[in-house]
VOZA-710903 format. One record per residue (C-alpha): x, y, z; residue number from 1. Coordinates in Angstrom, 3 decimals. Layout:
! VOZA-710903
X_Y_Z_NUM $
...
END
This chain:
! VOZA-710903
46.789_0.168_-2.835_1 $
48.747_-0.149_-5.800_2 $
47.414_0.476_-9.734_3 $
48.288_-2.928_-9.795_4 $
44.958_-4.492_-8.189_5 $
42.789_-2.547_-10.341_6 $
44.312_-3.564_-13.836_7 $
44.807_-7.427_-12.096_8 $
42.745_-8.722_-10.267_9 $
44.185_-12.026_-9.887_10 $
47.303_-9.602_-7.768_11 $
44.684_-8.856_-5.417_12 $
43.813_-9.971_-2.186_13 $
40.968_-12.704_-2.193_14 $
38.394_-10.671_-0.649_15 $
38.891_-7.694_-2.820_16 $
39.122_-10.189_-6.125_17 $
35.170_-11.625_-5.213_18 $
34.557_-7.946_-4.904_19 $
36.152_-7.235_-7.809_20 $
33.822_-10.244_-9.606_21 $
31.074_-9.474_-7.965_22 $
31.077_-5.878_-9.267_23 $
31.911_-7.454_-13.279_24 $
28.533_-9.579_-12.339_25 $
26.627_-6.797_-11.235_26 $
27.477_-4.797_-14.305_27 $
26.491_-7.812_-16.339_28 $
23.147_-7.677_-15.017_29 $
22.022_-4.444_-15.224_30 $
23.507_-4.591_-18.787_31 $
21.415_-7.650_-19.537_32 $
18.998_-5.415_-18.469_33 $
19.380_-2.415_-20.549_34 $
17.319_-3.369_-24.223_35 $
14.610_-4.507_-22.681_36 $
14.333_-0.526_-20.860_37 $
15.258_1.326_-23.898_38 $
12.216_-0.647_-25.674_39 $
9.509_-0.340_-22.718_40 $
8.441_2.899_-21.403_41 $
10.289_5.511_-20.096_42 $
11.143_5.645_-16.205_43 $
8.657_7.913_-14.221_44 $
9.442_9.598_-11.630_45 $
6.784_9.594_-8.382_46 $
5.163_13.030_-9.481_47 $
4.983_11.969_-13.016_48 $
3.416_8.666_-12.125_49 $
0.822_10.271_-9.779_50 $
0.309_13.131_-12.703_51 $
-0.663_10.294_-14.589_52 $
-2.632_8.813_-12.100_53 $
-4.865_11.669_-12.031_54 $
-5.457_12.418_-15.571_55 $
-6.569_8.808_-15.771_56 $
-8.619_9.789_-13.004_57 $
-9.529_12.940_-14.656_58 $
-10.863_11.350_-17.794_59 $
-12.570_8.489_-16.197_60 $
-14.602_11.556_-14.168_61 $
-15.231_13.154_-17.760_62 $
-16.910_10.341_-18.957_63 $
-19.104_9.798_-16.301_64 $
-19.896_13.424_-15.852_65 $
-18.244_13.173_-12.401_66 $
-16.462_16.172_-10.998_67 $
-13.208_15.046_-9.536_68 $
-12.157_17.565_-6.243_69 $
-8.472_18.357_-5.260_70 $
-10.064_16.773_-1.850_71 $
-10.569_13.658_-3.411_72 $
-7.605_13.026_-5.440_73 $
-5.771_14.282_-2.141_74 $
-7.379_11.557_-0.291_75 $
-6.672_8.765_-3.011_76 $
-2.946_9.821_-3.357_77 $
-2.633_10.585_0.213_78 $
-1.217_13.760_0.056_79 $
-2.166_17.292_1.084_80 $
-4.753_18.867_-0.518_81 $
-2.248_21.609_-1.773_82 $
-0.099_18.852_-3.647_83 $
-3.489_17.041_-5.037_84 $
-4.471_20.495_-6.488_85 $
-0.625_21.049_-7.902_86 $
-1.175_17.146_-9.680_87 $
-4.602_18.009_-11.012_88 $
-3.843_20.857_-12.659_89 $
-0.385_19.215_-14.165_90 $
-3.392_16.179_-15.244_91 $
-4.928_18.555_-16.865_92 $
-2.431_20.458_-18.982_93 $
-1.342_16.730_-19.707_94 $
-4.515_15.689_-20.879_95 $
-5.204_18.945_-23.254_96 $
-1.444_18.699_-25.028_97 $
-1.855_14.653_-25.098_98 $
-5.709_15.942_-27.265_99 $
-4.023_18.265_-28.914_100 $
-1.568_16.225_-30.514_101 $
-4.094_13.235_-31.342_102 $
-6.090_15.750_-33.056_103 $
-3.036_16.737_-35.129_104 $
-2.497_13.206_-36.189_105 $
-5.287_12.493_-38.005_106 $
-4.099_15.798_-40.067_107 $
-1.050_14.228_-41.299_108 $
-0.796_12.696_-44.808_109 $
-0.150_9.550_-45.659_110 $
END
């Protein structure tokens, strides 16, 4: 291939030019794409998402006085019961820092 088909693309062959436009519409999409994800929420990942999950979980069971087991959230996430434990206890040090800092922000002055 020559440097010539990727600075031209009307020098290339025809099935390597609808690549080549196919590629330009791609691009156009996902950039189309791109302020509406910089203004909704970040991107989880699936172990953020299901940390998440349980602290949802975790305060739901707080309200209603409900203990939530590593057993159960293993069985709702279907995972193993080692993995549930690891998610609860992340739910859990995400729920105390996400109190934390709402109890700083009534602190701040206006």
């Amino acid at each position: 291939m020559s440097s010539d088909v990727l600075t031209d693309p009307v020098s290339a062959p025809a099935g390597e030019s609808e690549r080549w436009e196919a590629t330009v519409t791609d691009t156009g999409a996902v950039a189309a794409r791109l302020p509406e994800q910089q203004t909704g929420e970040p991107v989880l990942d699936p172990v953020q998402q299901q940390i998440l999950t349980v602290a949802a979980w975790l305060a739901e069971a707080e309200e209603t006085g409900v203990k939530l087991s590593g057993a159960e959230v293993a069985r709702r996430l279907g995972v193993s019961p080692k993995t549930a434990q690891r998610r609860v206890i992340d739910a859990g040090k995400h729920l105390t820092e996400q109190r934390r800092q709402q109890g700083r922000a009534h602190l701040r002055s206006v």
